[in-house]
C-alpha positions as CSV (number, residue, x, y, z in Angstrom):
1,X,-63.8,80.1,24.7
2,X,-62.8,80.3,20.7
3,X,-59.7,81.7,22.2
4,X,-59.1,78.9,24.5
5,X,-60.1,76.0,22.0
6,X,-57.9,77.9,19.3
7,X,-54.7,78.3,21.8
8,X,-55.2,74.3,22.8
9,X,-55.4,73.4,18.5
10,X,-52.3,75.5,18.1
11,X,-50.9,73.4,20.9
12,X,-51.2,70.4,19.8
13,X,-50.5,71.7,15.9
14,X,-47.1,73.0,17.8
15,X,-47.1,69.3,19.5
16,X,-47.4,67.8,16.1
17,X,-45.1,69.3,14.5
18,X,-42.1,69.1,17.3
19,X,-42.7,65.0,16.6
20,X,-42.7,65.4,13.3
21,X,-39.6,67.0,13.3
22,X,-38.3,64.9,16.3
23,X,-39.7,62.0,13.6
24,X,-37.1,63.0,10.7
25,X,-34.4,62.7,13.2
26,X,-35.7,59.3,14.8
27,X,-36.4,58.3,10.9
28,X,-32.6,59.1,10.0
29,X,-31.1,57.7,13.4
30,X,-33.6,54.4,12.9
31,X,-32.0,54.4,9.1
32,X,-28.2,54.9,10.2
33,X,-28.7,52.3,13.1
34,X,-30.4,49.6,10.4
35,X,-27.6,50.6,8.1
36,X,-25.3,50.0,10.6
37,X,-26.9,46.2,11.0
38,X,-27.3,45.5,7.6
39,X,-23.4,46.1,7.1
40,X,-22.3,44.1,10.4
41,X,-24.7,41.1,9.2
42,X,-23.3,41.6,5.6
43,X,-19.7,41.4,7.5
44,X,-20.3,39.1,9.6
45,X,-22.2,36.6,6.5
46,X,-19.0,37.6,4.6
47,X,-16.4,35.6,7.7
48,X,-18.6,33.1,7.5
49,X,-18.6,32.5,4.1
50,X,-15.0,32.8,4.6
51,X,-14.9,30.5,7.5
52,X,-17.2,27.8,6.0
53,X,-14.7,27.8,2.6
54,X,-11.7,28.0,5.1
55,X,-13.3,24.6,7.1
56,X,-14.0,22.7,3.6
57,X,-10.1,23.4,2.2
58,X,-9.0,22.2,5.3
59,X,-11.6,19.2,5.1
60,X,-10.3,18.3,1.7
61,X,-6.9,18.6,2.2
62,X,-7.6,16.2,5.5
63,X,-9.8,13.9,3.2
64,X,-6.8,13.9,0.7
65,X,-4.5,12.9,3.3
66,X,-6.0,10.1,4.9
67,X,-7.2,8.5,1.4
68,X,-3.4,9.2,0.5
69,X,-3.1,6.8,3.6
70,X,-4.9,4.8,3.0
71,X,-4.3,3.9,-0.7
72,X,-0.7,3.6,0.3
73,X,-1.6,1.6,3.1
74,X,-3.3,-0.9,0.6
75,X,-0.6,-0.8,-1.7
76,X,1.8,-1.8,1.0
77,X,-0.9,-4.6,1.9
78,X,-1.1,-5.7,-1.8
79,X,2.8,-5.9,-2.5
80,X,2.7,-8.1,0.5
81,X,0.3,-10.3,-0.5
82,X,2.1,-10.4,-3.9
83,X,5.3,-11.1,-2.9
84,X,4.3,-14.0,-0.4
85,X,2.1,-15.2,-3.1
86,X,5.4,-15.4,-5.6
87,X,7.5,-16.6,-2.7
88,X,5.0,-19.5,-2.1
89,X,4.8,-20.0,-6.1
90,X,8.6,-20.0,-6.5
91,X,8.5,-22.7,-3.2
92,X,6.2,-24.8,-4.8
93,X,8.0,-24.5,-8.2
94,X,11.3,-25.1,-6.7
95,X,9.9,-28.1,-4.6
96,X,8.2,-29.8,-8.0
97,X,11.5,-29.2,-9.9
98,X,13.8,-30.4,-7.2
99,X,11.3,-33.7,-6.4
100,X,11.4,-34.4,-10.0
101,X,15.4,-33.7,-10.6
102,X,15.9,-35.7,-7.3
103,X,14.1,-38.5,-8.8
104,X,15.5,-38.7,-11.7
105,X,19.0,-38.6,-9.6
106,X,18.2,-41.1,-8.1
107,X,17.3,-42.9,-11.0
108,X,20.7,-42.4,-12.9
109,X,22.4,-42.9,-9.8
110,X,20.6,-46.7,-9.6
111,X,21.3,-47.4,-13.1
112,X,25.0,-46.4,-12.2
113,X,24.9,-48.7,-9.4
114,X,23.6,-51.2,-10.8
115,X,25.9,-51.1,-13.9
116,X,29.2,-50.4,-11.4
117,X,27.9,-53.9,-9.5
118,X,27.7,-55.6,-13.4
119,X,31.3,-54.6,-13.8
120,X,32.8,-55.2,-10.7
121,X,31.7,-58.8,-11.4
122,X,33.2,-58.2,-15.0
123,X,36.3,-56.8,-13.3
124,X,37.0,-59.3,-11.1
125,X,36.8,-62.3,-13.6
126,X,39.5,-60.2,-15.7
127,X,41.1,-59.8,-13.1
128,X,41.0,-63.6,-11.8
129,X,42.3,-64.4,-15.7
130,X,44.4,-62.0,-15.7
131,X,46.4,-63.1,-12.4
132,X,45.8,-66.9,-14.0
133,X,47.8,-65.7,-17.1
134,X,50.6,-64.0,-15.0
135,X,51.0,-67.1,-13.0
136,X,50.7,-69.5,-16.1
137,X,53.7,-67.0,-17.5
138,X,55.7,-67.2,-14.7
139,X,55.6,-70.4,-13.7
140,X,56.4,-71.2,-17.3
141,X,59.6,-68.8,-17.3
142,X,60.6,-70.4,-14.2
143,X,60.1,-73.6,-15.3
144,X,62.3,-73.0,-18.6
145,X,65.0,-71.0,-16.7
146,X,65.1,-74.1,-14.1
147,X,65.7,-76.8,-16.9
148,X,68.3,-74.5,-18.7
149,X,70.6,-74.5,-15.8
């Protein structure tokens, strides 16, 4: 029965030892296979990284353009406002001037009316003397040129 117990120990000392050995091979095929993950998640955080980067230069550039937009956009807006806000100054410059040079047009051109009407009156009573003197003349001449014959 020593002989039996003895056989079974070195059985299961020969068990033990196939699984250790089988365990060195399972150890280095465990290590390979987690080597094998650690580089494919180290590739795989490596796209990522490269994607994420990728997606922010493309959200920047993006960005950039529509604040390119819409600055120019509000430039545009601005100039308008500008220019309608001179145009409307210049109006209401040009509208002041022209009221006041008008008026004082109109002013002259009353003065010059009223002096035109003073001197037509003038005008006419030289010209009434004048046509007296004429007459006066020739009826004189006449007069002399009738008694001489």
């Amino acid at each position: 029965m020593r002989e039996a117990l003895v056989v079974q120990a070195l059985e299961e000392v020969d068990g033990l030892l196939v699984r250790v050995e089988t365990l060195h091979s399972n150890v280095s095929a465990t290590e390979s296979s987690l080597k094998a993950t650690t580089e494919a998640l180290q590739d795989a955080a490596d796209k990522f990284r490269m994607a994420v980067t990728a997606f922010t230069e493309q959200a920047k550039e993006d960005l950039t353009e529509h604040i390119q937009r819409k600055g120019a956009e509000q430039i545009r807006l601005t100039i308008e406002e500008q220019h309608s806000a001179m145009q409307e100054a210049a109006r209401i410059a040009f509208r002041s001037q022209a009221s006041d040079d008008a008026g004082k047009l109109a002013k002259t051109l009353r003065e010059a009316a009223g002096e035109f009407r003073r001197a037509s009156w003038a005008r006419m009573v030289e010209n009434i003397l004048v046509a007296l003197a004429a007459s006066a003349i020739t009826s004189s001449a006449m007069y002399v040129m009738l008694k001489v014959s």
